[in-house]
N, C-alpha and C positions, 0 to 999 in steps of 0.2 A: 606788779607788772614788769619790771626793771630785773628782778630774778628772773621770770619767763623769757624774757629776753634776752640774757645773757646765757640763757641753756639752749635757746635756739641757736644762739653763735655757736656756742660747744658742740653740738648737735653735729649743726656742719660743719665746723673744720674737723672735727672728727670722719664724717662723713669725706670732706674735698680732702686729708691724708691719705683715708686707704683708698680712694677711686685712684688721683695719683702711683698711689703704689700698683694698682690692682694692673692699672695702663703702662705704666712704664715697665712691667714683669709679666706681665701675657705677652705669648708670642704670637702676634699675628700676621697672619698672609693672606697675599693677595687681594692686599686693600687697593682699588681703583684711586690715587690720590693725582691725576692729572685733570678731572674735571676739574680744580680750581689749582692753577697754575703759578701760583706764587713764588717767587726764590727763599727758598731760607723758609718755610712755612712751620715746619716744623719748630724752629727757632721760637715765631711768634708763638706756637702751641707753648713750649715752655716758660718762657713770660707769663706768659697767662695765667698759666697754672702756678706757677710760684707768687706771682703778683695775690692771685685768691689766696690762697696759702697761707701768705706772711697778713694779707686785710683779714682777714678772718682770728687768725688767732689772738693777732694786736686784738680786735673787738672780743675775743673772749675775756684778754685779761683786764681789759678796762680801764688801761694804765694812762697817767697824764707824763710817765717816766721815761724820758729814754734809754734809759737802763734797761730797762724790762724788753721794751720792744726791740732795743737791737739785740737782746740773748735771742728772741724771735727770728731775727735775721738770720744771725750766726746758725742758729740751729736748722733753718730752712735751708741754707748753702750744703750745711755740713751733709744734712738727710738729704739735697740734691747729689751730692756727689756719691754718697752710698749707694744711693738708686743707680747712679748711671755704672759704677764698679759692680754693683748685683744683674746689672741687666748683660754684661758682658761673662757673667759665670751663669747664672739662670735661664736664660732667653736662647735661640738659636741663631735668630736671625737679625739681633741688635748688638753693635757694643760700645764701651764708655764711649764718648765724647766730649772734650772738653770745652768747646762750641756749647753745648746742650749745656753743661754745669755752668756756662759765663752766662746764657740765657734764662738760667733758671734763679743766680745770684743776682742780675740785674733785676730779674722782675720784682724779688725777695726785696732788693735796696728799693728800688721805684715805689713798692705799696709803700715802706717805711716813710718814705719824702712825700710822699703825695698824703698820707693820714699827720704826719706832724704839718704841711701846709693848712691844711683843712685848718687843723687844730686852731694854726697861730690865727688864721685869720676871722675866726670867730671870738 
């Protein structure tokens, strides 16, 4: 049971990688994004998505290490930041942002802190 359930983790962060990639390298237009009015929204978007990112693959490897988990980190900032350098040569109508990589790094550290709290306090 415990295998099944670490391939469903793999599963999806495999899966939450390339939608990531799939989203932040399609160009798209003429998205309506004033129905919900938020400043900075897009910010929270990438939080998000890096926050999933970085919880998801921590639970693939299973690790009680912080060693392991923050290579996780590092590697999540570092693939944030090639995406946002690829979306400014691939895309038409995006480019890098270093806003967008400090939001993508933060969410990456936040899953890190919020999955070792869990941890300790169990």
């Amino acid at each position: 049971m415990q295998r099944l359930l670490e391939r469903k983790y793999f599963y999806f962060a495999v899966f939450w990688t390339l939608f990531i990639t799939y989203m932040s390298l399609v160009t798209i237009e003429k998205v309506n994004t004033s129905i919900i009015n938020i400043p900075n929204k897009d910010k929270i978007v990438h939080f998000v998505f890096y926050f999933i990112f970085v919880f998801s693959w921590i639970k693939v490897f299973n690790s009680d290490k912080n060693k392991i988990n923050l290579k996780i980190v590092v590697i999540a900032v570092l693939y944030g930041i090639i995406i946002e350098v690829l979306q400014s040569v691939f895309t038409t109508n995006r480019q890098a942002d270093i806003f967008d990589a400090m939001a993508n790094a933060l969410g990456a550290l936040t899953a890190f802190l919020f999955l070792r709290y869990i941890k300790n306090k169990s």
